[in-house]
LUMLO-893224 format. One line per 8 residues: their letters; for each residue z, y, x of C-alpha. Coordinates in pm, 1 decimal. Layout:
! LUMLO-893224
A	Z Y X ~ ...
! end
This chain:
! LUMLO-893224
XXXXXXXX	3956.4 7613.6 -21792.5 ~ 3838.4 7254.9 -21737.9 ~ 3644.4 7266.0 -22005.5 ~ 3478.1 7585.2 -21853.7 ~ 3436.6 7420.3 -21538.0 ~ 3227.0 7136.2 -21707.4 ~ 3018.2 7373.1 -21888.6 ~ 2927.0 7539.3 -21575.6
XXXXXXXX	2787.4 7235.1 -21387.0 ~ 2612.5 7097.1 -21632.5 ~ 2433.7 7487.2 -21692.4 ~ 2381.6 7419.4 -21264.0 ~ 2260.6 7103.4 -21293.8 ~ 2004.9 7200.8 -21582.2 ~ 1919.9 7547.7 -21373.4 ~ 1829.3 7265.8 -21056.1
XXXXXXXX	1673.6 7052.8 -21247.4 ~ 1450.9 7346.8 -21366.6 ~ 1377.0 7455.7 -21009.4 ~ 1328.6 7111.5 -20865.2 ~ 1031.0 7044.5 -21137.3 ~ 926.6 7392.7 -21204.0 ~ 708.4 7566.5 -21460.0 ~ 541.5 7251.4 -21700.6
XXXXXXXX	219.7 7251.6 -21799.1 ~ 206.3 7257.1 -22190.5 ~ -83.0 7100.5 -22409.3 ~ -386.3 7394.5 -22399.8 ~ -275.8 7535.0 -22018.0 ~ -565.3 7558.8 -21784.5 ~ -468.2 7363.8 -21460.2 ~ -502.7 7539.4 -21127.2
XXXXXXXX	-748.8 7286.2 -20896.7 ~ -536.5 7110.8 -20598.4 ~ -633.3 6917.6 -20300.4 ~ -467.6 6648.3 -20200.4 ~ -521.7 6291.1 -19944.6 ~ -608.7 5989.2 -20089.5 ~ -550.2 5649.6 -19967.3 ~ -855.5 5631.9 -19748.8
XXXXXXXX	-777.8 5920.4 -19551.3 ~ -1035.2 6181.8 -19746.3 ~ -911.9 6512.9 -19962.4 ~ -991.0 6476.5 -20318.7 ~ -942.1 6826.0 -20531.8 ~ -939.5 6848.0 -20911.3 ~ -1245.3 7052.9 -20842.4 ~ -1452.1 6774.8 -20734.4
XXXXXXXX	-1484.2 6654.6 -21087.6 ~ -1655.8 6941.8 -21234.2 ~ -1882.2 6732.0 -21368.7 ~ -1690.5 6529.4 -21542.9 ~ -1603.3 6563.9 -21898.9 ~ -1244.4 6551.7 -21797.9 ~ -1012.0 6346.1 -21610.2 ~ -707.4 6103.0 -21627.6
XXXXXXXX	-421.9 6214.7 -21437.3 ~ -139.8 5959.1 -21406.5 ~ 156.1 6046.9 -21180.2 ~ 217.4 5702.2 -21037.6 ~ 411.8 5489.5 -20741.9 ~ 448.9 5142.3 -20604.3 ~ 826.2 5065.3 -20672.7 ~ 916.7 5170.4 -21040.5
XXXXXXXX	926.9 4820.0 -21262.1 ~ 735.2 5095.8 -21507.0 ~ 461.6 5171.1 -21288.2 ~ 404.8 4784.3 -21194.8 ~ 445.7 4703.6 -21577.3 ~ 184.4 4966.6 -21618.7 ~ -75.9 4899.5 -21323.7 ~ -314.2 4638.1 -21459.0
XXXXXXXX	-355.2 4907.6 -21788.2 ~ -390.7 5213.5 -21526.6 ~ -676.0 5007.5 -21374.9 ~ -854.5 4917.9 -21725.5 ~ -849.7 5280.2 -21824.6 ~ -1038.5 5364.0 -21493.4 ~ -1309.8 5101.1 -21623.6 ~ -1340.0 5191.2 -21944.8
XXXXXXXX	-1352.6 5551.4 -21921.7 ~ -1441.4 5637.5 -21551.2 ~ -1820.6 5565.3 -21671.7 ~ -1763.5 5805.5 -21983.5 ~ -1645.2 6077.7 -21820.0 ~ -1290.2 5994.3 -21804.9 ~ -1186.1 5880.9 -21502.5 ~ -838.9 5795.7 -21288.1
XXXXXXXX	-670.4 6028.3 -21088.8 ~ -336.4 5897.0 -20962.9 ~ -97.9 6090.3 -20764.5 ~ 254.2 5912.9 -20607.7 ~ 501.5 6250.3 -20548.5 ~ 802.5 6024.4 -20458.7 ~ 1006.2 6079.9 -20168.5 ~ 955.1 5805.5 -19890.9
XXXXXXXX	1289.6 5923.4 -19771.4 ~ 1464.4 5824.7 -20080.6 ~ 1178.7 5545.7 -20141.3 ~ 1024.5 5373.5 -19832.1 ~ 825.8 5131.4 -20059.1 ~ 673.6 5475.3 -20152.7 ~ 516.2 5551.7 -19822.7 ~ 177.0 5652.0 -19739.4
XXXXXXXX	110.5 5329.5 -19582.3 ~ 276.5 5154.0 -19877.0 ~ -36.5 5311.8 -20083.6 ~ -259.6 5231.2 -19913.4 ~ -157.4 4855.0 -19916.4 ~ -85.9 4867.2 -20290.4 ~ -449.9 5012.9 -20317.2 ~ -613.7 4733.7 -20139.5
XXXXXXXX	-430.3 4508.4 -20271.6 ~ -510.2 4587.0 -20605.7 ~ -856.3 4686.3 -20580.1 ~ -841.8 5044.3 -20682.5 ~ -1142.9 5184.8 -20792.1 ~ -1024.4 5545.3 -20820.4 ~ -807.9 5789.9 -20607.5 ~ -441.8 5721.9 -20542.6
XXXXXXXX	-338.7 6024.1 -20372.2 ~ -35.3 6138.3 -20196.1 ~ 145.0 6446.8 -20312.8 ~ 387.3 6554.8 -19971.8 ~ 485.4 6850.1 -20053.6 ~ 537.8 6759.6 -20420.2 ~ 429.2 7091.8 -20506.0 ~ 130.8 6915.0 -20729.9
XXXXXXXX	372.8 6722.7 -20940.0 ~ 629.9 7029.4 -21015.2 ~ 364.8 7232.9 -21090.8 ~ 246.5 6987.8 -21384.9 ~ 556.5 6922.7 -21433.2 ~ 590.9 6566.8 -21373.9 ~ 935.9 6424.3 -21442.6 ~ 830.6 6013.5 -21455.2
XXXXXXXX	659.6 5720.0 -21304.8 ~ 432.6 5692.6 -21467.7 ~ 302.2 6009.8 -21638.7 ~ -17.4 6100.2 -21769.4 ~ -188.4 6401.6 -21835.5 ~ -554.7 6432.3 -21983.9 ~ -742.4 6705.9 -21929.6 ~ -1042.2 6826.9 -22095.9
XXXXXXXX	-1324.3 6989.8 -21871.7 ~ -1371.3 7305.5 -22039.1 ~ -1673.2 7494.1 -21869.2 ~ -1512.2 7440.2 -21538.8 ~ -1153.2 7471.9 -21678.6 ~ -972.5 7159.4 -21679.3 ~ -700.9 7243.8 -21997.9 ~ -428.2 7003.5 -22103.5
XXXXXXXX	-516.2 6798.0 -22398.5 ~ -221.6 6538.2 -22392.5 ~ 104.7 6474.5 -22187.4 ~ 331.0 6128.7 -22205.9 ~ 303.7 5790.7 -22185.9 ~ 30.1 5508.8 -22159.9 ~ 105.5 5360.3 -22489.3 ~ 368.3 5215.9 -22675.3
XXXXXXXX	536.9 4914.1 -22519.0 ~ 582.1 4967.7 -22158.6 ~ 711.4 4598.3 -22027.3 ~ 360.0 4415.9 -22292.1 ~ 45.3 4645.3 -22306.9 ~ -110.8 4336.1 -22540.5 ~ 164.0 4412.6 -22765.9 ~ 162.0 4798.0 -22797.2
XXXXXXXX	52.4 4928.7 -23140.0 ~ 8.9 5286.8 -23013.6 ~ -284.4 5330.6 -22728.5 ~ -201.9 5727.4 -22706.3 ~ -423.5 5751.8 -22351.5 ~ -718.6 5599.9 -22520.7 ~ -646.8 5709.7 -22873.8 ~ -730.7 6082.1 -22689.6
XXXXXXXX	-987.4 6009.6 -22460.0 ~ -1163.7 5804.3 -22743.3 ~ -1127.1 6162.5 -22982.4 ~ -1270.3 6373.4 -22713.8 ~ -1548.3 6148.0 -22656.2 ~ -1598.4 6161.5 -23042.7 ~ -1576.2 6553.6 -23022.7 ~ -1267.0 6553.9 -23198.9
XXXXXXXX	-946.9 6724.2 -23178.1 ~ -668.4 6517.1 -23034.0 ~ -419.8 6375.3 -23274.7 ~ -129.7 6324.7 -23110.5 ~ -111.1 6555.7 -22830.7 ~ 237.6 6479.3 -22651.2 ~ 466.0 6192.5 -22622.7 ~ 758.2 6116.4 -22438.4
XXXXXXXX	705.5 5967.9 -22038.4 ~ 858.8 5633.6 -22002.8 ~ 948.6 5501.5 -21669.1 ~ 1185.1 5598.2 -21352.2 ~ 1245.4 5954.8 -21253.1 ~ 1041.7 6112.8 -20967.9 ~ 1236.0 6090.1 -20660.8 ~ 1243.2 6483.7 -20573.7
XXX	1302.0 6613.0 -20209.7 ~ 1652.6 6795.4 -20160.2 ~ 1434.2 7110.1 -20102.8
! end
């Protein structure tokens, strides 16, 4: 019976887990446009870069030792790519609740701060993040402008060595932009997200 009884809450906590992040996006999905704020007060949507040849989308925050580890390469990639057709989109989902260094006004101060040349938007409702199926801080997702379709073209990390970007040996983000630019198929197309868990609302 114990046994049982362990069996059953970890199948609940699995089922919650499911409904807290909701259906993933997989490599290949088309991505439905969304609209959220960004740190200077305007609404950015997905749609606004139909122009683009695609766009970075990092699911991001001030206060995960990931996310800071990671900022200074989230910033290059906006630089080398934004020109190319690549460019930053980052979105903080977190919970201010369970996070107050997450806050809106916390962005906004991180942005300024840091000189952020792209959007850093707020995602309230969270809706944004379950729908792509964010789990991590950070958490990328490339997508491909496909004749007004934005489609998936890689999910997971930044690279390989989260705490020394001079020291990683795998560059996935810019191994797949750098293949799309190239016209080329993407090689590796998913990798796992390193950093701290999204703090999800209780609802």
């Amino acid at each position: 019976m114990k046994n049982k009884t362990i069996i059953l809450s970890l199948f609940g906590a699995v089922v919650l887990l499911s409904a807290m992040v909701g259906p993933a996006y997989q490599v290949g999905d088309a991505v439905s446009d969304f609209t959220l704020k960004n740190v200077d007060g305007k609404m950015i949507s997905l749609s606004d870069y139909k122009s683009s040849k695609g766009v970075i989308v990092i699911f991001d925050c001030n206060t995960c030792p990931y996310s800071q580890a990671y900022n200074d390469r989230i910033v290059q990639l906006n630089k080398n790519y934004a020109s190319k057709g690549y460019p930053v989109i980052t979105i903080n989902a977190n919970n201010p609740e369970i996070s107050p260094g997450d806050s809106f006004q916390a962005m906004v101060t991180q942005a300024k701060e840091k000189r952020y040349d792209f959007p850093y938007l707020v995602d309230e409702t969270q809706k944004v993040a379950r729908t792509f199926g964010a789990t991590n801080t950070p958490h990328v997702f490339v997508l491909r402008n496909e004749g007004g379709n934005f489609k998936v073209v890689y999910i997971g990390t930044i690279d390989n060595n989260s705490r020394d970007g001079s020291a990683a040996t795998k560059k996935y983000v810019e191994d797949a932009v750098n293949e799309l630019l190239a016209n080329k198929e993407v090689t590796t197309s998913k990798t796992k997200a390193i950093g701290c868990g999204i703090k999800w609302k209780n609802s």
